[in-house]
DOTIDO-15924 format. One record per residue (C-alpha): y, x negated, z negated. Coordinates in steps of 0.05 Angstrom, whole numbers, plus 5000, padded with zeros to 4 digits. Each point is the difference from the previous one (the first is absolute). Layout:
BEGIN
<<Y X Z>>
...
This chain:
BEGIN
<<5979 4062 6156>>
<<4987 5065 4962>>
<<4936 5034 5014>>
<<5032 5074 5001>>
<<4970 5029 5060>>
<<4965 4940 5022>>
<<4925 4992 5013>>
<<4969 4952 4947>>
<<4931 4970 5005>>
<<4965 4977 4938>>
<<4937 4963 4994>>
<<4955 5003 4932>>
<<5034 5061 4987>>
<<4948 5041 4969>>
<<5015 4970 4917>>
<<5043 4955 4968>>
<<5070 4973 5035>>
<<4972 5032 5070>>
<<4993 5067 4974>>
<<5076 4992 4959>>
<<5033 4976 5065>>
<<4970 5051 5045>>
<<5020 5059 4944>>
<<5071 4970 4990>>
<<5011 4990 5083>>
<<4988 5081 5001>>
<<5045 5007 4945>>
<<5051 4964 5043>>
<<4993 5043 5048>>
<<4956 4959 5046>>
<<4992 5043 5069>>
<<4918 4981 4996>>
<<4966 4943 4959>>
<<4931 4973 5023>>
<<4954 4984 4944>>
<<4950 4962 5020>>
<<4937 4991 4956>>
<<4931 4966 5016>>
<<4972 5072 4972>>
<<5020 5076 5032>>
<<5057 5023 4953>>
<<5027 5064 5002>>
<<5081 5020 4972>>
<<5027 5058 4997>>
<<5066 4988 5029>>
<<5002 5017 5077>>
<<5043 4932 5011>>
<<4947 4954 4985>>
<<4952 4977 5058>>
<<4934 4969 4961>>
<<4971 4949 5044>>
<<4934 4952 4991>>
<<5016 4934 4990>>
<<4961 4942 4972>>
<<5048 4943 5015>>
<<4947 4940 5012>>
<<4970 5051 5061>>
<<5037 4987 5063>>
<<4965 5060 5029>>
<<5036 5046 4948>>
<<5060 4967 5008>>
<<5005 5016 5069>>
<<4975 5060 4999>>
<<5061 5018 4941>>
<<5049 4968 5049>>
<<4987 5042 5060>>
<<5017 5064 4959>>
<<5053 4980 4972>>
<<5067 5010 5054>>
<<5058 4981 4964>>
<<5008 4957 4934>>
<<5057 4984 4954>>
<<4971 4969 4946>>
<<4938 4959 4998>>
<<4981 4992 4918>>
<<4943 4945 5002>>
<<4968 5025 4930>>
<<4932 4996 5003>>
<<4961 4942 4957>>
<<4950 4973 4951>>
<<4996 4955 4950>>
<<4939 4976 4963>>
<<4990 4949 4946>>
<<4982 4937 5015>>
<<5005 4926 4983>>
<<4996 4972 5070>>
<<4928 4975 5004>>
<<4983 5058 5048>>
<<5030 4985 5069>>
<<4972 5079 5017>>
<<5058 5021 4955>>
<<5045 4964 5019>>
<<4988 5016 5080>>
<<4991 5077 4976>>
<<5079 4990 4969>>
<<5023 4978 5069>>
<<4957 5041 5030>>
<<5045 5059 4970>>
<<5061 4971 4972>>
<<5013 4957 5064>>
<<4964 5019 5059>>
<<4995 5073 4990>>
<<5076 5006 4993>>
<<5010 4953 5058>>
<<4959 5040 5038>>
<<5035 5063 4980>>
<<5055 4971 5013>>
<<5002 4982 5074>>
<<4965 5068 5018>>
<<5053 5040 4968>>
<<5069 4946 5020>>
<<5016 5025 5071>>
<<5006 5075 4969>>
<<5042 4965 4940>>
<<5040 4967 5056>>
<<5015 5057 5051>>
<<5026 5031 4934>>
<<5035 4943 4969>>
<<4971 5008 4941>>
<<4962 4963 4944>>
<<4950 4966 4973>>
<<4979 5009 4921>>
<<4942 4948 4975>>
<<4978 5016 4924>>
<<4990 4931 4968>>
<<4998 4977 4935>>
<<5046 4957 4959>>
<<4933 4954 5003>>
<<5024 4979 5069>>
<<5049 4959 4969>>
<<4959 4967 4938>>
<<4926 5022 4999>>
<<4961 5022 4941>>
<<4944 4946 5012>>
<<4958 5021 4931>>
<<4988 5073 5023>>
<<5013 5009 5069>>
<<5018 4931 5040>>
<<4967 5027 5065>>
<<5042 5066 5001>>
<<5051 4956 4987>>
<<4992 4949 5058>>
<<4996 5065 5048>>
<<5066 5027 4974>>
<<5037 4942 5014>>
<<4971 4982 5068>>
<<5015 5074 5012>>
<<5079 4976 4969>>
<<5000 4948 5058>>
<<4984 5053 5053>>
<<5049 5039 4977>>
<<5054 4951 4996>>
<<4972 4986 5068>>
<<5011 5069 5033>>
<<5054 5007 4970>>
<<5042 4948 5044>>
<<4957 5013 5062>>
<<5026 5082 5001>>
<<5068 4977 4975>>
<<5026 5012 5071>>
<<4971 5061 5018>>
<<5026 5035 4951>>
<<4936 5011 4944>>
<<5012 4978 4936>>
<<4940 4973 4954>>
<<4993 5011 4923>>
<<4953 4968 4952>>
<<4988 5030 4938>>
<<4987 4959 4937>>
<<4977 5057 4942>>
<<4975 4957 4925>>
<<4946 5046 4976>>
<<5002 5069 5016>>
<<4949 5057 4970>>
<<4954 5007 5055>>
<<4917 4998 5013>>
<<5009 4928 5004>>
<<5029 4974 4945>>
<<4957 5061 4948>>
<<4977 4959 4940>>
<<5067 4955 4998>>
<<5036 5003 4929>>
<<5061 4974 5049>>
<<5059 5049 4993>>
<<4998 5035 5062>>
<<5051 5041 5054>>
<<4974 5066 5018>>
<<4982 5008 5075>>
<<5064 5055 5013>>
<<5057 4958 4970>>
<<4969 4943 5034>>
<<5011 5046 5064>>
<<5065 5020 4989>>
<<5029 4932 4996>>
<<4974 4971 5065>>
<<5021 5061 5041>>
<<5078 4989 4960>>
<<4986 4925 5017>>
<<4988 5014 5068>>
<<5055 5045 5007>>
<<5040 4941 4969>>
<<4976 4947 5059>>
<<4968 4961 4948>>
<<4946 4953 5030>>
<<4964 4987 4939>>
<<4996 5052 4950>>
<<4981 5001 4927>>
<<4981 5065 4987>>
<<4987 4993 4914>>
<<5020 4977 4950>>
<<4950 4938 4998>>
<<5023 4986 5063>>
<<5078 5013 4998>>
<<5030 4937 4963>>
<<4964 4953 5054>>
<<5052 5043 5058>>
<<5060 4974 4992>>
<<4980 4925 4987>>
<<4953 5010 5062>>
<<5055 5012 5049>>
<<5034 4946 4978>>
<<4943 4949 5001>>
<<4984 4946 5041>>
<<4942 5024 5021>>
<<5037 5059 5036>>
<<5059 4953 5018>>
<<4939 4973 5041>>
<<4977 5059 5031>>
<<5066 5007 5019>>
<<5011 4928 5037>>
<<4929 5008 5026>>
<<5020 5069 5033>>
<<5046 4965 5044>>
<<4965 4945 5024>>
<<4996 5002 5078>>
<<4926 4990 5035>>
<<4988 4936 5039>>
<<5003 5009 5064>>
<<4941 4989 5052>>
């Protein structure tokens, strides 16, 4: 799908990739793109609809869903990621807290408006999903792939009704998180660009730099996808 006049809701989308994807949907020609934000942000652009949303408060959640009618696009953006060396089970639970839970959550409050549109489902990742970075950050790390495995998960359980689901992989790009990194790093709007052109493309993981880029085409042909795949198909037991 394209997101010219479509309605576009992005979480975290006050810096960083949130801020890229909710300036490149308006360039696209997005009918009205909700940026949500756990602060009051105001943009100057008449087409954007900022709403409160701290993604670990059901309340706000709620609260964001009931004003929001229609939905074409559901970008799941928001997230942390703190140092760590897995000692400290508080940072891991505060990963999932955010990473996980906090899109899940998202996630099935915003679906039925995703669904009456047909539309779709974009979950910024990391290419730490798929092999974590367990010197710096192995709790971000675990949360990015268990929020892979929902993902993949949604992803077969929509199938049918029409909503596709995206995740999106990025290697390091220059954002708030990854300041004081010596890592070359994507800048936030090309990083933007390429999942919109992915998503236009029906790609269902996308590799948005070019860290990230040489892993896509050995991906889709892994066996780890051929998985998914096989996975996707099989039939629940019966009761």
């Amino acid at each position: 799908m394209t997101v010219k006049d479509k309605v576009v809701l992005v979480t975290g989308a006050n810096r960083g990739i949130g801020q890229a994807l909710a300036a490149e949907a308006l360039a696209r020609g997005a009918k009205r793109v909700y940026a949500c934000t756990r602060q009051p942000l105001a943009h100057p652009d008449d087409r954007v609809t900022p709403l409160r949303l701290d993604v670990t408060s059901v309340s706000q959640i709620q609260e964001a869903a009931s004003q929001v009618e229609s939905l074409d696009m559901l970008i799941n953006n928001a997230g942390i990621m703190l140092r760590d060396d897995l000692t400290d089970p508080a940072v891991l639970e505060r990963h999932l807290a955010v990473n996980l839970f906090g899109t899940y959550a998202v996630t099935q409050a915003f679906l039925p408006a995703v669904t009456r549109s047909r539309g779709a489902v974009v979950n910024i990742l990391s290419a730490n999903a798929l092999a974590p970075l367990p010197l710096i950050v192995p709790a971000y790390s675990v949360s990015k792939a268990a929020a892979f495995s929902l993902t993949q998960s949604l992803r077969a359980l929509v199938a049918g009704q029409g909503v596709t689901v995206h995740a999106v992989l990025p290697g390091p790009v220059d954002t708030d998180m990854t300041r004081g990194s010596n890592v070359l790093k994507a800048s936030p709007e090309s990083v933007a660009l390429a999942i919109f052109d992915a998503v236009d493309n029906g790609e269902e993981e996308i590799f948005p730099d070019p860290a990230s880029a040489p892993i896509a085409a050995r991906w889709r042909d892994s066996v780890a996808k051929l998985l998914e795949r096989q996975l996707a198909q099989v039939a629940p037991v019966s009761s």
